[in-house]
PAGU-620813 format. One record per residue: residue in three letters; x, y, z of N, C-alpha, C, O in turn; residue number from 1; chain. Coordinates in Angstrom, 3 decimals. Each point is the difference from the previous one (the first is absolute). Example, Ala and Ser with C-alpha at 12.3 -4.5 7.8 and 13.67 -1.06 7.14 Angstrom:
! PAGU-620813
+------+----------+----------+----------+----------+----------+----------+----------+----------+----------+----------+----------+----------+------+-------+
! resn !      npx !      npy !      npz !     capx !     capy !     capz !      cpx !      cpy !      cpz !      opx !      opy !      opz ! resi ! chain !
+------+----------+----------+----------+----------+----------+----------+----------+----------+----------+----------+----------+----------+------+-------+
!  ALA !   13.190 !   -5.690 !    7.800 !   -0.890 !    1.190 !    0.000 !    0.900 !    1.200 !    0.000 !    1.036 !   -0.019 !    0.665 !    1 !     A !
!  SER !   -1.386 !    1.069 !   -1.385 !    0.820 !    1.190 !    0.060 !   -0.770 !    1.090 !    0.730 !    0.509 !    1.108 !    0.169 !    2 !     A !
+------+----------+----------+----------+----------+----------+----------+----------+----------+----------+----------+----------+----------+------+-------+
***
This chain:
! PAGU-620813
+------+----------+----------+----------+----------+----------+----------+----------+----------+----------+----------+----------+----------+------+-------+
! resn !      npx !      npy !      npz !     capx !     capy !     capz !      cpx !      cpy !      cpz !      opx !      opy !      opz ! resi ! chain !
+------+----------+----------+----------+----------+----------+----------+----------+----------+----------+----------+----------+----------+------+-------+
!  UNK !    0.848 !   -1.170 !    0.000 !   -0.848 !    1.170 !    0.000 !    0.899 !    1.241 !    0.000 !    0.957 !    0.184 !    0.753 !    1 !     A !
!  UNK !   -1.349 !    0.536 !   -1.588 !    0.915 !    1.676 !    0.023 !   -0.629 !    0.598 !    0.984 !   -1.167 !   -0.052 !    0.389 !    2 !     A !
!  UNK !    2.630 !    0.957 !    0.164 !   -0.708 !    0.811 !    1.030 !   -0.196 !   -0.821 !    1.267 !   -0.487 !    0.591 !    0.964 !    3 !     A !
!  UNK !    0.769 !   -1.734 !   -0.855 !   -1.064 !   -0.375 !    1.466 !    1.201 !    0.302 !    1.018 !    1.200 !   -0.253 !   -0.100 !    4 !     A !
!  UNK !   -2.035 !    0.966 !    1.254 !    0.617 !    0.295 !    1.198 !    0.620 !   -0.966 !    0.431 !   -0.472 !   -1.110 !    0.245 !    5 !     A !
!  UNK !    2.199 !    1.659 !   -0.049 !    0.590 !   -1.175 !    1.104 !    0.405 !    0.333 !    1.199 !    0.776 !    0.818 !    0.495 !    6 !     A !
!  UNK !   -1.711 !   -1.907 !   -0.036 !   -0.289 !   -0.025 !    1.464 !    0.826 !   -0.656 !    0.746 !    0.179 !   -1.199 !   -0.219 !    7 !     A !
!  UNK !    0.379 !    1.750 !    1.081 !    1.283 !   -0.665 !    0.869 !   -0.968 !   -0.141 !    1.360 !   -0.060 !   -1.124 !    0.499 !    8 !     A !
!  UNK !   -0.637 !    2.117 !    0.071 !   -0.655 !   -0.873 !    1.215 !   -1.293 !    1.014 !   -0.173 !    0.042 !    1.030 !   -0.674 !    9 !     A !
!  UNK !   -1.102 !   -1.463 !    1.339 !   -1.176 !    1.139 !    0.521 !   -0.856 !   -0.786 !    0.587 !   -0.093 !   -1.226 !   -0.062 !   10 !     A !
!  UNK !   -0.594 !    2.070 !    0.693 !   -0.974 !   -0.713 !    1.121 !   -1.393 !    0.326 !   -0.769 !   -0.287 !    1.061 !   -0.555 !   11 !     A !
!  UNK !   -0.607 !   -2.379 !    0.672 !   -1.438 !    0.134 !   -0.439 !   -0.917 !    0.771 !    0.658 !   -0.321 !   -0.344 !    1.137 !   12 !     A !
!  UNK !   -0.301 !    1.599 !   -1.771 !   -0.902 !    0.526 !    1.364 !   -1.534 !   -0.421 !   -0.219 !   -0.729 !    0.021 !    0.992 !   13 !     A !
!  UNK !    0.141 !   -0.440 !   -2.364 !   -1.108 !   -0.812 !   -0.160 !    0.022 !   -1.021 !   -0.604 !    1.135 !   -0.312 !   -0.358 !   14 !     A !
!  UNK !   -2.074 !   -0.503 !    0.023 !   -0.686 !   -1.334 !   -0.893 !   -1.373 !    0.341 !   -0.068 !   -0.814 !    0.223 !    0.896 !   15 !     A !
!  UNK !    0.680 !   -0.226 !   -2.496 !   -1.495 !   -0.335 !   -0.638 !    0.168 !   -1.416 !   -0.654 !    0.979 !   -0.665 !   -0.337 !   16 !     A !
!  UNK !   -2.281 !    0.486 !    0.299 !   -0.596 !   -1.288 !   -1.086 !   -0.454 !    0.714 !   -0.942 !   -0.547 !    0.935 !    0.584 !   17 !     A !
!  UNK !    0.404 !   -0.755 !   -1.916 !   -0.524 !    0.986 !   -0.981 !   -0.302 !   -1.323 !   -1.003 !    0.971 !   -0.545 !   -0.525 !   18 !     A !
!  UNK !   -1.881 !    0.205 !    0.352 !   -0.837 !   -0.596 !   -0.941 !    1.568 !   -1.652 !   -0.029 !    0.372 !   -0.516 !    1.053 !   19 !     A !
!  UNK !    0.001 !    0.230 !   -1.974 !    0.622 !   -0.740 !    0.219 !    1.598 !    0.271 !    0.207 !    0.858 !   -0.869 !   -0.150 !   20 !     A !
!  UNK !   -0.582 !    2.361 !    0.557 !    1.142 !    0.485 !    0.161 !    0.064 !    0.247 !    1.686 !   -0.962 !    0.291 !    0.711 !   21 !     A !
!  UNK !    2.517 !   -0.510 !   -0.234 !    0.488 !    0.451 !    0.822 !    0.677 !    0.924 !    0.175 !    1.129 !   -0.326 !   -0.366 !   22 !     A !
!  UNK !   -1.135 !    1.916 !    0.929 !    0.514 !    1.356 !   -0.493 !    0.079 !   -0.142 !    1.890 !   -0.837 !   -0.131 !    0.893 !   23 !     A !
!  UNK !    2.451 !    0.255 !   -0.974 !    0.610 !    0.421 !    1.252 !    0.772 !    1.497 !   -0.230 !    0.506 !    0.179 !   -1.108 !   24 !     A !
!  UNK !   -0.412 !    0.788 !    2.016 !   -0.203 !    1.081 !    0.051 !    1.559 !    0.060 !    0.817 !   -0.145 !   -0.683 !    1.014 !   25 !     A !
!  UNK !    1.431 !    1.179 !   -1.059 !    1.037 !    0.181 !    0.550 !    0.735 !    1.102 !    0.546 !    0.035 !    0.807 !   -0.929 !   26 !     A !
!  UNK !    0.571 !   -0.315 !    1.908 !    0.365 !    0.951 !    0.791 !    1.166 !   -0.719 !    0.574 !    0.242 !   -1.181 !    0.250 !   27 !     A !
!  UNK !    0.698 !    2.834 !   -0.070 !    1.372 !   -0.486 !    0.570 !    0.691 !   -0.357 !   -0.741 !    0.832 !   -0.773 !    0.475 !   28 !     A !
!  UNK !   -0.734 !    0.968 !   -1.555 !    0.766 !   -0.564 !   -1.706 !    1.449 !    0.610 !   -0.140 !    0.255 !    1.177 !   -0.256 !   29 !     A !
!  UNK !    0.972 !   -2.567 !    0.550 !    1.227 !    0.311 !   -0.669 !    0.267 !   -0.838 !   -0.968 !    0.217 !   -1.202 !    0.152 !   30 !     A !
!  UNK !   -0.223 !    1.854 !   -1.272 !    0.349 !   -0.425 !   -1.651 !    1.359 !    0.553 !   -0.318 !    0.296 !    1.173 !    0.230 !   31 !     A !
!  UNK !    0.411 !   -1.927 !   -0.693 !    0.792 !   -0.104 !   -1.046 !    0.260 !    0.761 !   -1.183 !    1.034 !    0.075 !   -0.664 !   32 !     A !
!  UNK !   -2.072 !    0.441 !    0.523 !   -0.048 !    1.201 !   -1.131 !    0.282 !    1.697 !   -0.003 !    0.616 !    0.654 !    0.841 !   33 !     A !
!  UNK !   -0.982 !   -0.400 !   -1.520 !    0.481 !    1.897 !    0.342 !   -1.290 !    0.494 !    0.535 !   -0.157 !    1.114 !    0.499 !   34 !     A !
!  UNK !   -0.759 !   -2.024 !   -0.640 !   -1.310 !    1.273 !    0.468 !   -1.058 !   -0.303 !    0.992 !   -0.638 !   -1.046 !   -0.113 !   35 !     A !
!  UNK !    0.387 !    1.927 !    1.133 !    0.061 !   -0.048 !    0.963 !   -1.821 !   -0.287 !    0.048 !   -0.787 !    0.783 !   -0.533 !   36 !     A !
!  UNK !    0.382 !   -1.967 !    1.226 !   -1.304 !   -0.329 !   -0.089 !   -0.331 !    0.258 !    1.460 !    0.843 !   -0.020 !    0.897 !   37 !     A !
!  UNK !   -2.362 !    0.307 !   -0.701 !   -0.565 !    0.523 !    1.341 !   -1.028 !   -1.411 !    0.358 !   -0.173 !   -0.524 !    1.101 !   38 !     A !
!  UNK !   -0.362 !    0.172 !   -2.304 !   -0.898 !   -1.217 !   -0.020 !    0.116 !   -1.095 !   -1.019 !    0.097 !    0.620 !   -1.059 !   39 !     A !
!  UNK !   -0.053 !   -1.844 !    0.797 !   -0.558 !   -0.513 !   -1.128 !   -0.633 !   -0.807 !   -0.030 !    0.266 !   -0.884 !    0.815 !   40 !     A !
!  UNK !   -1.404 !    0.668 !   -1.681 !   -1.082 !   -0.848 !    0.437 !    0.509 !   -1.224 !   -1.341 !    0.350 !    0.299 !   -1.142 !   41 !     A !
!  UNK !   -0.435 !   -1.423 !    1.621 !    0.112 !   -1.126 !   -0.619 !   -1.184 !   -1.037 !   -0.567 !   -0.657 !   -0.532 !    0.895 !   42 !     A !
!  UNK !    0.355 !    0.230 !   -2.065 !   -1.317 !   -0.683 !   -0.393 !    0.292 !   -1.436 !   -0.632 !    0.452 !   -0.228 !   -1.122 !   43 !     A !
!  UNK !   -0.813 !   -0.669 !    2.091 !    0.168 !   -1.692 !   -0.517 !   -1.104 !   -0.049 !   -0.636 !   -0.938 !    0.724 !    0.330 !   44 !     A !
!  UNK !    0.849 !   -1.697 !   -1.484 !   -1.267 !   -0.846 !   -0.045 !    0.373 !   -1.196 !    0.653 !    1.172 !   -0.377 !   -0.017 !   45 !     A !
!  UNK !   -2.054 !   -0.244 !    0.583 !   -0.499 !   -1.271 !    0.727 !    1.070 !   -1.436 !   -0.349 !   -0.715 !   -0.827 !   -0.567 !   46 !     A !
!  UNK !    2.041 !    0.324 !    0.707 !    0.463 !   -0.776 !   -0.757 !    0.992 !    0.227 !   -0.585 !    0.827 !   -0.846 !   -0.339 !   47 !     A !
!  UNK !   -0.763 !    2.257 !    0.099 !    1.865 !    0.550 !   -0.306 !    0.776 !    0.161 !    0.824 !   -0.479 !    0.165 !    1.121 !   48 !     A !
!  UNK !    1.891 !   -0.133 !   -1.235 !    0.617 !    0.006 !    1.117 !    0.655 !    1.329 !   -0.234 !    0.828 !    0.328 !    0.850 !   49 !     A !
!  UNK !   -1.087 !    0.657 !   -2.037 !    0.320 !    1.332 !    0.035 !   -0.803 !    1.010 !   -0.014 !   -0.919 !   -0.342 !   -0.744 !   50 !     A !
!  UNK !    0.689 !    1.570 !    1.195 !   -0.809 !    1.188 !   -0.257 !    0.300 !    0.394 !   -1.643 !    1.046 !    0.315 !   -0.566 !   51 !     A !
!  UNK !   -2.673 !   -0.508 !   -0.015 !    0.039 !    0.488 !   -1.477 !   -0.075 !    1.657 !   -0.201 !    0.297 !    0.704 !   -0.965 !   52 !     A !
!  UNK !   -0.776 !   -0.410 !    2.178 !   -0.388 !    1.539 !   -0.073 !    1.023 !    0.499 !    1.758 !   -0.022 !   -0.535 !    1.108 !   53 !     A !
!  UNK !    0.866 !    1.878 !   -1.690 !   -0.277 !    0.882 !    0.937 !   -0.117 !    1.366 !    0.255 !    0.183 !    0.809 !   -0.909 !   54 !     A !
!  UNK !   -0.345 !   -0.611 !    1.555 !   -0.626 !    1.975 !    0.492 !    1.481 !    0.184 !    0.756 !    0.752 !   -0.864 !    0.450 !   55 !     A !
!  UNK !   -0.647 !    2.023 !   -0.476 !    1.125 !    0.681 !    0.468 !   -0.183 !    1.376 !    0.451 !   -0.325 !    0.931 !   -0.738 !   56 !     A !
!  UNK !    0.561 !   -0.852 !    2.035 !   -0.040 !    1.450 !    0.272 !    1.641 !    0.651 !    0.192 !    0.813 !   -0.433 !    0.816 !   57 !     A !
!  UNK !   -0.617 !    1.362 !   -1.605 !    1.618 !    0.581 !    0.076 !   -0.191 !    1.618 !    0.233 !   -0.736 !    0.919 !   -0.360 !   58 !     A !
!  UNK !    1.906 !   -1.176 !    1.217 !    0.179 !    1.621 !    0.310 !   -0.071 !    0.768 !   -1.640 !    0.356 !   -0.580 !   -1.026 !   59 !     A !
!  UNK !   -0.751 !    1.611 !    1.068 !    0.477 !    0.405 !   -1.016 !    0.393 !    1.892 !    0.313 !    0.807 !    0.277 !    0.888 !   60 !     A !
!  UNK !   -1.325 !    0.596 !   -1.530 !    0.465 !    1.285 !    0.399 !   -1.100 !    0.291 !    1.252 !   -1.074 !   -0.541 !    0.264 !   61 !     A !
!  UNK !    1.678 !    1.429 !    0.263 !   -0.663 !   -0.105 !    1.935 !   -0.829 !    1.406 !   -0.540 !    0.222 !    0.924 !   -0.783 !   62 !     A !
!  UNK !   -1.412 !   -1.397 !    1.784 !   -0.408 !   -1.135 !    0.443 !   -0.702 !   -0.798 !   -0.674 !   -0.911 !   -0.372 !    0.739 !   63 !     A !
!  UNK !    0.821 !   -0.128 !   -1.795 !   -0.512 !   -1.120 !   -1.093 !    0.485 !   -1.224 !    0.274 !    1.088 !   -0.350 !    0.459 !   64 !     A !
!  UNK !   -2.151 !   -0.329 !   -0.840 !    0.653 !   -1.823 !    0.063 !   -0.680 !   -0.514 !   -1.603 !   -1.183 !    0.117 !   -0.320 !   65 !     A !
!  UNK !    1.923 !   -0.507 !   -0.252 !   -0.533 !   -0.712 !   -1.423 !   -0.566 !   -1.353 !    0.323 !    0.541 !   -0.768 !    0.796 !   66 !     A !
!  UNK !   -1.595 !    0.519 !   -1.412 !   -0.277 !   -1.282 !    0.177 !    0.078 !   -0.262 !   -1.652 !   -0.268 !    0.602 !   -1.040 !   67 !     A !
!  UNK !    0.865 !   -2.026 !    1.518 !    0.851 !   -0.871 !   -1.519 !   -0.681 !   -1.583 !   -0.382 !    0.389 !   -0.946 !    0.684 !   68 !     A !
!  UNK !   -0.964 !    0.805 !   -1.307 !   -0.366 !   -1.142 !   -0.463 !    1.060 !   -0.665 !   -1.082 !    0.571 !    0.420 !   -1.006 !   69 !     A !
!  UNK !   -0.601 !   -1.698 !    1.739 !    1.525 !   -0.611 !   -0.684 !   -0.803 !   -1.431 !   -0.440 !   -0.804 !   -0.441 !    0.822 !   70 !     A !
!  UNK !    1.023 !   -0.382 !   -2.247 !   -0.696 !   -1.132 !   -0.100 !    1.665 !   -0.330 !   -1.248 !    1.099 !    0.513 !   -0.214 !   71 !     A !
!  UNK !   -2.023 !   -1.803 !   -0.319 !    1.030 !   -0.679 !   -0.543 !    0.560 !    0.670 !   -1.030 !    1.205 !    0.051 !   -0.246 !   72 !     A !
!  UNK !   -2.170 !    0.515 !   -0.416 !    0.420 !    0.756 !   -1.183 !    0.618 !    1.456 !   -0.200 !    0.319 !    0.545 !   -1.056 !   73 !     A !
!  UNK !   -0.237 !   -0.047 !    2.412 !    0.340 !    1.013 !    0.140 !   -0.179 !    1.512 !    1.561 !    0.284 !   -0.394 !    1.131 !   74 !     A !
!  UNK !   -0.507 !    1.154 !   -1.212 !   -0.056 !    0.901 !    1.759 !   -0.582 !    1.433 !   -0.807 !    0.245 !    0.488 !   -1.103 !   75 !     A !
!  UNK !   -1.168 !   -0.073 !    2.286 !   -0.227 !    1.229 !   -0.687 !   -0.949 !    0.588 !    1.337 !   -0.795 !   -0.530 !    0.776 !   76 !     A !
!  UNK !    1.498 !    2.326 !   -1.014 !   -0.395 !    0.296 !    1.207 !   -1.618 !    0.655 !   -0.352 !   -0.496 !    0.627 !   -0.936 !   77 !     A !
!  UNK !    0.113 !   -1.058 !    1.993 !   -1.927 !    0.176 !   -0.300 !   -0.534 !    1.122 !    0.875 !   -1.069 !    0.583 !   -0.182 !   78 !     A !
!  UNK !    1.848 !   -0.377 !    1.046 !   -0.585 !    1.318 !    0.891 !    1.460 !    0.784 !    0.675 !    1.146 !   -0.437 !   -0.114 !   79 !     A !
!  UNK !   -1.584 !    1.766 !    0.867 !    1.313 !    0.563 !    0.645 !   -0.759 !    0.926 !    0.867 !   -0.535 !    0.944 !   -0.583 !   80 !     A !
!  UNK !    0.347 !   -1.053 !    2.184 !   -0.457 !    0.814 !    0.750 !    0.978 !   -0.507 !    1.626 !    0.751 !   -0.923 !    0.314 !   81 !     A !
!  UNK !   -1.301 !    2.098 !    0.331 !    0.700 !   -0.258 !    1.296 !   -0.851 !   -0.568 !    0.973 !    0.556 !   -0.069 !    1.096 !   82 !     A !
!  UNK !   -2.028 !   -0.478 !   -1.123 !   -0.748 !   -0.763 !    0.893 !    0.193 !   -1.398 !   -0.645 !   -0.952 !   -0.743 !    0.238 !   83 !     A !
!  UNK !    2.018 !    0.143 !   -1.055 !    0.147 !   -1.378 !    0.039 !    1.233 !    0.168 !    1.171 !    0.400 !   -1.163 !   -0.061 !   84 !     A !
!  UNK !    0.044 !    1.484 !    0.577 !    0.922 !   -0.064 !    1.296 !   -1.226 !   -0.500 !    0.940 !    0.213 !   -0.986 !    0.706 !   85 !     A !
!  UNK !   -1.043 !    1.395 !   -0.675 !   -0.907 !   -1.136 !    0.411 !   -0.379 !   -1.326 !    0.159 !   -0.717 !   -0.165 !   -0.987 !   86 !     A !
!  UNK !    0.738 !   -1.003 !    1.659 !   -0.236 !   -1.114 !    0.239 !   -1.026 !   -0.366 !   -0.754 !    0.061 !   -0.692 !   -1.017 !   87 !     A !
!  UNK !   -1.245 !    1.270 !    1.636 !   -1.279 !   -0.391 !   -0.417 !   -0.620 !    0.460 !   -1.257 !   -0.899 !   -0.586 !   -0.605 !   88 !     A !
!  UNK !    1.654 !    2.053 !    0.165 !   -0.480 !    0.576 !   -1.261 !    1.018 !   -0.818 !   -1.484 !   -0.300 !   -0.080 !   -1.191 !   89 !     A !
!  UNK !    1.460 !   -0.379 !    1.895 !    0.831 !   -0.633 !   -1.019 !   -1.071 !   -1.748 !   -0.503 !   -0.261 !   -0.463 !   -1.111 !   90 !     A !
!  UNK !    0.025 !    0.120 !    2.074 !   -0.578 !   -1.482 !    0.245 !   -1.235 !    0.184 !   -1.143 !   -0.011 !   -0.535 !   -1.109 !   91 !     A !
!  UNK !   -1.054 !    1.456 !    1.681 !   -0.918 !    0.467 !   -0.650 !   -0.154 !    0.242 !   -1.521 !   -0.939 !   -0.221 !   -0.764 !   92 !     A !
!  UNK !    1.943 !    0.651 !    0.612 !    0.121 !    0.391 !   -1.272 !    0.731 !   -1.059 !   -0.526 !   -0.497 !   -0.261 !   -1.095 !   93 !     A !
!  UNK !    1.436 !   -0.481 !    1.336 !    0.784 !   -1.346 !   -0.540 !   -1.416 !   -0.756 !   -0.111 !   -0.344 !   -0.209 !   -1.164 !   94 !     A !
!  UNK !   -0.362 !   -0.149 !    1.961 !   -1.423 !   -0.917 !   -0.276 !   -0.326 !    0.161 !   -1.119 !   -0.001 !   -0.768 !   -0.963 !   95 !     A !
!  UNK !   -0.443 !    2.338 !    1.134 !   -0.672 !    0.486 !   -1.588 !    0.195 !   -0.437 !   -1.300 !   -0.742 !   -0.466 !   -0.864 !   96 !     A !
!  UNK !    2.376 !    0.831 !    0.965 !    0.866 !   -0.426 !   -1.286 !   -0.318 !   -1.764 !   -0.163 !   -0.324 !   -0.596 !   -1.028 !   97 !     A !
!  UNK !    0.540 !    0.040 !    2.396 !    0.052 !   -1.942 !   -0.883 !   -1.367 !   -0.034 !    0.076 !   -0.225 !   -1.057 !   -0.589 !   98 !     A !
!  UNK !   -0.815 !    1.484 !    0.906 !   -1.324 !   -0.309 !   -0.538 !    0.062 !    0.460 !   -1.484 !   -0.291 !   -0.833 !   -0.858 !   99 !     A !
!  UNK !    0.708 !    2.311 !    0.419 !   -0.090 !    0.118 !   -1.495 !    0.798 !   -1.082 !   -0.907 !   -0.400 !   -0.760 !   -0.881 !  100 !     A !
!  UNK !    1.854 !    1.014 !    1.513 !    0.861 !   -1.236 !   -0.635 !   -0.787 !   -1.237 !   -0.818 !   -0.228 !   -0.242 !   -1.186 !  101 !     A !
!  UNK !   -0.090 !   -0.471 !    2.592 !   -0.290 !   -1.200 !   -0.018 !   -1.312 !   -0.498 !   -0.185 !   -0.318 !   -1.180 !    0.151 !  102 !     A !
!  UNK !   -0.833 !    2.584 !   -0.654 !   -1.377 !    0.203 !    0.163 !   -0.880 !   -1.306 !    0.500 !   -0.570 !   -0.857 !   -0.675 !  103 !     A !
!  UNK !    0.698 !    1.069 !    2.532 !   -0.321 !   -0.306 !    0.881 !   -1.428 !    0.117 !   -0.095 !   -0.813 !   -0.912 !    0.152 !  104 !     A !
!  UNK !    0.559 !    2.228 !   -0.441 !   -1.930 !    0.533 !    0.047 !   -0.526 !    0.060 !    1.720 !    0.270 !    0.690 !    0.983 !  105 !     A !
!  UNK !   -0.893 !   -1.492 !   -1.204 !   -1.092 !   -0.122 !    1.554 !    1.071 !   -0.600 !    0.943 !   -0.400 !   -0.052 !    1.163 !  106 !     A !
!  UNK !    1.849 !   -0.488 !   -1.385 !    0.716 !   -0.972 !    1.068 !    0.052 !    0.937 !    1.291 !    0.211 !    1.163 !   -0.344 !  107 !     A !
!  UNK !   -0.299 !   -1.266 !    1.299 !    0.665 !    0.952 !    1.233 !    1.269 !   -1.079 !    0.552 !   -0.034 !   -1.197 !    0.287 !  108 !     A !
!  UNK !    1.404 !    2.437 !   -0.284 !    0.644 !   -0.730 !    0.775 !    0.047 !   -0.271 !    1.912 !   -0.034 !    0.911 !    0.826 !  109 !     A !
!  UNK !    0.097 !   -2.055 !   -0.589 !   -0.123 !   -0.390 !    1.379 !    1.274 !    0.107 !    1.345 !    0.640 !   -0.977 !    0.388 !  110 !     A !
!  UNK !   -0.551 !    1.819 !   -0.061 !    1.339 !    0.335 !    0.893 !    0.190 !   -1.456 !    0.792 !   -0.719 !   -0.735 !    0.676 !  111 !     A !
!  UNK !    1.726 !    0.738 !   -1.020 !    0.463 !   -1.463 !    1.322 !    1.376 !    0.155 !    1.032 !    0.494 !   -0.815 !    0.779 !  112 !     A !
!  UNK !   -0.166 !    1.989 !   -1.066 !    0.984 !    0.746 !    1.147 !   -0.033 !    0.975 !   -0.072 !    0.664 !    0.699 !    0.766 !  113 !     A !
+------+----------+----------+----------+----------+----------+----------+----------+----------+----------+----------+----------+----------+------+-------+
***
């Protein structure tokens, strides 16, 4: 996958069930790379042993955080505000995106941490 965040350690701060995806949500992120992530949310389907999709929240010019959608084929930044430094507004809006992604429709995802 291009682009995919490397992740040297981070701590999980949620788990959804999202239709047949697992989208764990990450905090505390030291990567390997040059750019400096605040969150990244990770999206299994059911049976893979890799995330096909991820969201990325990166510092970007202050106080902005870009949020980055990264998949196999390529990364592209989809939004840039300073309330994704937010937990819950980053999460929120990462949902959004893998429901469009993955057009989920009616699925609600189910918190399990």
């Amino acid at each position: 996958m291009l682009n995919k965040p490397d992740i040297k350690r981070a701590i999980p701060q949620r788990r959804y069930k999202f239709g047949e995806f697992m989208v764990v949500v990450l905090g505390d992120i030291e990567s390997g790379d040059a750019v400096r992530y605040r969150y990244i949310m990770a999206v299994v389907r059911e049976g893979d042993a890799e995330p096909g999709i991820y969201l990325t929240c990166e510092q970007g010019r202050a106080p902005a955080y870009r949020l980055r959608v990264v998949m196999h084929d390529g990364a592209q930044v989809v939004a840039e505000d300073a309330g994704y430094r937010d937990e819950n507004v980053f999460t929120d809006a990462g949902l959004e995106i893998v429901r469009q992604i993955l057009n989920l429709g009616d699925e609600e995802p189910y918190r399990l941490l």
